[in-house]
C-alpha positions in Angstrom: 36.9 168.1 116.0 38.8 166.3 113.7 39.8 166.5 110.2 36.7 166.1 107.8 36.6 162.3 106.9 36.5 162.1 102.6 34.4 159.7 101.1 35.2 159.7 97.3 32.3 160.5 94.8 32.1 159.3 91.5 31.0 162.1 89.2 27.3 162.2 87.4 27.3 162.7 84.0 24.7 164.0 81.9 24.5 165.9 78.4 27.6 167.9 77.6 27.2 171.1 79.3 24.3 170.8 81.7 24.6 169.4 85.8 23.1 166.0 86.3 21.1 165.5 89.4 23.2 163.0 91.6 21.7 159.3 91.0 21.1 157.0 94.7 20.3 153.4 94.6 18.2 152.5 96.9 17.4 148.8 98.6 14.5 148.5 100.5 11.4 147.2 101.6 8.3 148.4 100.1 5.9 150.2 103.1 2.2 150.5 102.3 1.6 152.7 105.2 4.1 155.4 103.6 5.5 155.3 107.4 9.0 153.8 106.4 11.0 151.8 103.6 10.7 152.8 100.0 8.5 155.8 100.8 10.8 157.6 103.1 13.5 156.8 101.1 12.5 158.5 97.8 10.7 161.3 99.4 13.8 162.1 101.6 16.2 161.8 98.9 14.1 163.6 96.3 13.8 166.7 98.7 17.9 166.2 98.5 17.8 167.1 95.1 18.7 163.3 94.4 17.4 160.7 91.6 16.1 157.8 93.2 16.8 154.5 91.4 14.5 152.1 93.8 15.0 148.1 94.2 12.2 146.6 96.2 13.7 143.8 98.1 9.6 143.1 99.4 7.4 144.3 101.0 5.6 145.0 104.6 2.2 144.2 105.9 1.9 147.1 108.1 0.1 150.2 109.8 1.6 153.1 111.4 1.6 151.0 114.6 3.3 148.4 114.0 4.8 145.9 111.6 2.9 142.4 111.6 4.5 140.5 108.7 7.1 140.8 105.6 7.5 139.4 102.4 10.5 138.7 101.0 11.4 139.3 97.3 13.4 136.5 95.4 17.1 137.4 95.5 17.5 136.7 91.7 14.5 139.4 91.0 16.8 141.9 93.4 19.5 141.5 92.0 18.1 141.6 88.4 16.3 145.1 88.9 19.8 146.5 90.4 21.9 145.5 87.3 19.2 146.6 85.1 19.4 150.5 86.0 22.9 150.1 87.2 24.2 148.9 83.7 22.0 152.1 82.0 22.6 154.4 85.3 25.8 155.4 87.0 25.6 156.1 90.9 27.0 158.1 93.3 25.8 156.3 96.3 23.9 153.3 97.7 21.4 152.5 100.4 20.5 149.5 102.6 17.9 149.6 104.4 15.6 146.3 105.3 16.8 143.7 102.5 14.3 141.2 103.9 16.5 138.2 104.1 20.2 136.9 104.1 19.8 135.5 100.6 19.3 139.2 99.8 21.4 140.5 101.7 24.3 138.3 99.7 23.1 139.6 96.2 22.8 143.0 97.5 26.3 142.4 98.6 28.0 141.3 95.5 26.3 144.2 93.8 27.9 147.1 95.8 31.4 144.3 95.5 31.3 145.5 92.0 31.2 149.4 92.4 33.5 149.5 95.4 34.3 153.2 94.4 31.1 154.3 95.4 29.9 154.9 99.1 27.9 152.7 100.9 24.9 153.8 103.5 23.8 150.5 105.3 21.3 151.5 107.9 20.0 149.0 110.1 15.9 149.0 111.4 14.6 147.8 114.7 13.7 143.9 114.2 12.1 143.2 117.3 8.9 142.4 115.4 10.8 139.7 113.4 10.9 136.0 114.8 14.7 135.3 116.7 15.6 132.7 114.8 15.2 135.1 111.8 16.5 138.0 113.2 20.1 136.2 114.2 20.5 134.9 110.9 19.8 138.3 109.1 22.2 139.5 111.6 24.9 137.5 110.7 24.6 138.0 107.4 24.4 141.6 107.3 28.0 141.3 109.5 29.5 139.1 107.4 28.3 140.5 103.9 27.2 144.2 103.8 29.3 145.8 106.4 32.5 145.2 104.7 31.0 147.0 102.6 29.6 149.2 104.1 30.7 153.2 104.2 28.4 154.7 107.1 26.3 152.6 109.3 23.0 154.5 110.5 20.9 152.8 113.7 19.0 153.4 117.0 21.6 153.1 120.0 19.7 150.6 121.5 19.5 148.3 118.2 23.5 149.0 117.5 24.1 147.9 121.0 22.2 145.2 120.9 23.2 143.7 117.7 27.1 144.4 117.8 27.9 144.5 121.9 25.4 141.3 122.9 28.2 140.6 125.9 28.0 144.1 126.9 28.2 143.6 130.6 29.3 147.4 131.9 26.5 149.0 134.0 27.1 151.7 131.9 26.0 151.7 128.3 28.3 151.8 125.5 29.2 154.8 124.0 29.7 156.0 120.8 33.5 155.0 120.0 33.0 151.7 121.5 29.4 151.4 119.3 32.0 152.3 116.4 34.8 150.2 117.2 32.4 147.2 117.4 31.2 148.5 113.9 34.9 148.0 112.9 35.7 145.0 113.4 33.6 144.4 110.8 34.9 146.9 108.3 32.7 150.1 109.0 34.7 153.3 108.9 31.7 155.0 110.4 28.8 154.8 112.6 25.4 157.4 113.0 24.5 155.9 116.0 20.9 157.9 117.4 18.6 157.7 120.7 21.0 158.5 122.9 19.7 159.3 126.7 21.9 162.1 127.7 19.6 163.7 129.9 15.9 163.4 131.2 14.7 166.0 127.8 17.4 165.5 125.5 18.4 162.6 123.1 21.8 162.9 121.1 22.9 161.3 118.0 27.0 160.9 117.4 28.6 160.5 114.1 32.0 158.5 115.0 35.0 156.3 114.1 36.8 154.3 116.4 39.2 156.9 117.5 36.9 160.2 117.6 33.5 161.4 118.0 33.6 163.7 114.8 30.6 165.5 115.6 27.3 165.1 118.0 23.9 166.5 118.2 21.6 166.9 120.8 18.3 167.8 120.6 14.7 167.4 123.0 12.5 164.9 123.1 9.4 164.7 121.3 6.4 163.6 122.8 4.7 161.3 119.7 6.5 158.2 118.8 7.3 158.7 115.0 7.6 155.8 112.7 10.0 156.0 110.1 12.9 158.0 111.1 15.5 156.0 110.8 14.8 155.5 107.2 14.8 159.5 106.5 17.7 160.3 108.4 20.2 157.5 106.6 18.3 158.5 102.9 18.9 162.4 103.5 22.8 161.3 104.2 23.0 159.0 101.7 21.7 161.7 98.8 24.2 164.2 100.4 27.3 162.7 100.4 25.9 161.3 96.5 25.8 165.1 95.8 29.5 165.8 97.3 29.0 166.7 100.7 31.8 165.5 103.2 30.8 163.1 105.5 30.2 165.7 108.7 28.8 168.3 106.5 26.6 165.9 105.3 25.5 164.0 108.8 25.0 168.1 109.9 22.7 168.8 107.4 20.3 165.2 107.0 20.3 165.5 111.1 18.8 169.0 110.4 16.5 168.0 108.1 15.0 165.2 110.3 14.6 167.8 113.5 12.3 169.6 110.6 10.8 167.2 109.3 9.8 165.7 112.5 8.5 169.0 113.5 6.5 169.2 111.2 5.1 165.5 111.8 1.5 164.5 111.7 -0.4 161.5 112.2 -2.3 160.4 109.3 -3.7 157.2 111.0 -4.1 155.6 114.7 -1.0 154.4 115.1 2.7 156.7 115.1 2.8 159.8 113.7 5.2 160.1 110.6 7.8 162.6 109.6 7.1 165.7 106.5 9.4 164.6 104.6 8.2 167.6 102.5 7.6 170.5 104.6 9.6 172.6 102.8 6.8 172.2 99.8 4.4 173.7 101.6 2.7 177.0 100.9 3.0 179.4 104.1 -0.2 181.1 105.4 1.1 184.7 104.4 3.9 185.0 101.9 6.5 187.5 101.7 5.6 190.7 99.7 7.2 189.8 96.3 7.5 186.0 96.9 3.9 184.9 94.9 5.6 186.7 91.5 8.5 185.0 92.2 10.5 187.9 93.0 13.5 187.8 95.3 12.6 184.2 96.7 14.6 182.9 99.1 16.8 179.6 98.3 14.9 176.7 99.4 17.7 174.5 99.5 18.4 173.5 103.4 21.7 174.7 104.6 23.5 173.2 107.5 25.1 176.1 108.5 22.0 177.6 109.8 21.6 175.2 112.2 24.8 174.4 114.6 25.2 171.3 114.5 24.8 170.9 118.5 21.5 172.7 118.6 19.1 170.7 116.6 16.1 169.6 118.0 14.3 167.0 117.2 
């Protein structure tokens, strides 16, 4: 393994003498089926011990099966709620996550231009639902505008491959360095590329830069099809590094809390089950002799550690 990558983080400030929780904007699409988007966002990043400053770029029409239609915020009203808290706010991080358009895409673009010091998370969704004519030109924009920007790119394997090796024509499939030297050539240090097949039961998700795989993770397969992972996994890393984590530290522990949150998963409608983003919040059926009155409980905050980072499972 290679030396830990460092991503700087700009400090947060609060009242002389006490510890300000770390401050994460977040861009996103607002999800009324709590499934994905905004929702996963703030519930991932608050369980992070991260404030959540929240731009809604628009909004889905949507169930837990699937998405059937999006509307796209105004990129003046975007880019207006950003400067807003920004100009009141300092951050330690950002997020991307579906802007809705290229138009947004460009302001979000010029916003994060502006506080180049602070670490970008650009994590990119499955669009297959999108029209093609729509889905090339967000594309393209998010190539030529956010990932210059952009500090860690977060995706499926199959969506990465898709959108940065189209002429891909090895039977093999790519792999992770190639994945992240793709990602490079637009300006991306590194990639958190998931979903990939490494055996019958297992999945594996790489963290990478064009010369190394800095660390990978392999886990089993679920059975249920779980909507909204994507969007937890790239908001738990984005509120870690925002808290001071270094980048494999960080990618260790949100990968973690995915494998938990997915295990503890239900399915609150017909469609996908959804990730418990707060599982940890939940009362146990018999608590530890001492625990109720508060005595001697243990620290609830996650701790990568615990969990090697080649034996999660999600």
């Amino acid at each position: 393994m290679s030396d830990t990558p460092e991503i700087s983080h700009p400090s947060p400030v609060g009242p002389p003498g006490e510890v300000s929780l770390p401050c994460v904007m977040v861009f996103n699409a607002n999800d009324p089926s709590g499934a994905g988007g905004l929702s996963a966002d703030i519930a991932a990043m608050s369980s992070a011990s991260a404030h959540v400053l929240s731009v809604v770029t628009g909004a889905y029409v949507r169930d837990t099966t699937e998405i059937h239609d999006h509307v796209a915020f105004d990129e003046e009203a975007v880019a207006e709620q950003a400067r807003c808290a920004l100009e009141d706010i300092p951050v330690q991080a950002f997020k991307v996550g579906f802007a809705g358009s290229p138009e947004n895409l460009s302001a979000i673009a010029e916003i994060t231009t502006d506080y180049a010091e602070v670490p970008v998370i650009t994590y990119m969704p499955d669009l297959s639902w999108w029209d093609e004519l729509a889905i090339e030109n967000y594309l393209d924009a998010c190539a030529e505008l956010l990932l210059p920007q952009t500090t860690v790119l977060v995706g499926n394997h199959s969506t990465l491959c898709r959108w940065l090796l189209p002429d891909w024509a090895e039977d093999r499939a790519p792999g992770p360095r190639e994945i992240a030297r793709a990602a490079a050539t637009h300006g991306v240090p590194y990639t958190l590329v998931t979903g990939f097949n490494a055996a019958d039961q297992y999945l594996e998700s790489h963290l990478a830069s064009p010369e190394t795989v800095l660390a990978t993770a392999r886990y089993e397969r679920f059975d249920a099809t779980f909507a909204g992972a994507g969007d937890t996994l790239s908001a738990a890393l984005c509120a870690l590094i925002a808290g001071g984590s270094d980048l494999q530290s960080a990618c260790a522990e949100a990968l973690t809390y995915l494998d938990q949150c997915l295990d503890a998963g239900f399915q609150p409608g017909m469609g996908h089950a959804v990730p418990d983003r707060l599982f940890w919040a939940h009362d146990d059926d018999e608590e530890p002799e001492g625990e109720a009155a508060g005595e001697d409980a243990p620290d609830s905050a996650l701790d990568a550690g615990d969990f090697p980072l080649d034996t999660t499972r999600h």
